[in-house]
C-alpha positions, 0 to 999 in steps of 0.5 A, a space after each residue: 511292324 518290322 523290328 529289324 531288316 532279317 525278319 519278315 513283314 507277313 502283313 505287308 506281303 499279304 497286302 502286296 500279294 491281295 493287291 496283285 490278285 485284285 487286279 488280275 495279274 500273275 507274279 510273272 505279269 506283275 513283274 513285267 508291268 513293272 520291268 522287275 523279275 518275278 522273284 522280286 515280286 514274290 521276294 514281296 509278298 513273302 514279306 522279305 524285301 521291300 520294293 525298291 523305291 529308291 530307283 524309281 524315285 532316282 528315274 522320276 528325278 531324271 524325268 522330270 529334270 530333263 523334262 520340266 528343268 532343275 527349278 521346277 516345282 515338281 522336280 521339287 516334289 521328286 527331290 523331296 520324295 527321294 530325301 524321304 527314303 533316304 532319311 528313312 535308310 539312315 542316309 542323312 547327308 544324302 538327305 540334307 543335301 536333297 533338302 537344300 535343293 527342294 528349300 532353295 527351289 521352293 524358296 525362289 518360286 515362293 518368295 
């Protein structure tokens, strides 16, 4: 477990680099299927950075509000999703504010 954001998680780059080569791909096809440059991906698997979840929770929030609507109950999950990741970075208020949407919509569909 990684005690602070300078030291590097050699388990969890392992895991992402086991993955990778599991299903046949290269650093560099790896990186194109997910529209990220191959130093991203080889930034991972040496255990130095993380991806970054939040924008691709922030495009599948966009998605599924253009798509299903505001009220939606699986724009609900996604706004959950996102306020998860921003309590983890310490965001709070961010995630309070997320919260409060997913606790209004949820309540208005159940009741």
């Amino acid at each position: 477990m990684r005690t602070s954001y300078r030291e590097r998680d050699y388990a969890y780059g392992a895991t992402m680099l086991t993955l990778r080569t599991a299903i046949g791909l290269t650093q560099k096809g790896q990186a194109k299927h997910l529209g990220v440059s191959r130093r991203a991906v080889g930034d991972w698997e040496a255990g130095s950075t993380y991806p970054k979840a939040e924008s691709f929770l922030q495009r599948a929030l966009a998605i599924r509000e253009k798509q299903l609507g505001k009220t939606h109950p699986d724009t609900a999950t996604s706004l959950n999703n996102l306020a998860s990741v921003y309590e983890g970075q310490g965001r709070h208020m961010e995630a309070e504010r997320l919260y409060i949407r997913v606790l209004t919509i949820r309540e208005h569909l159940l009741g």
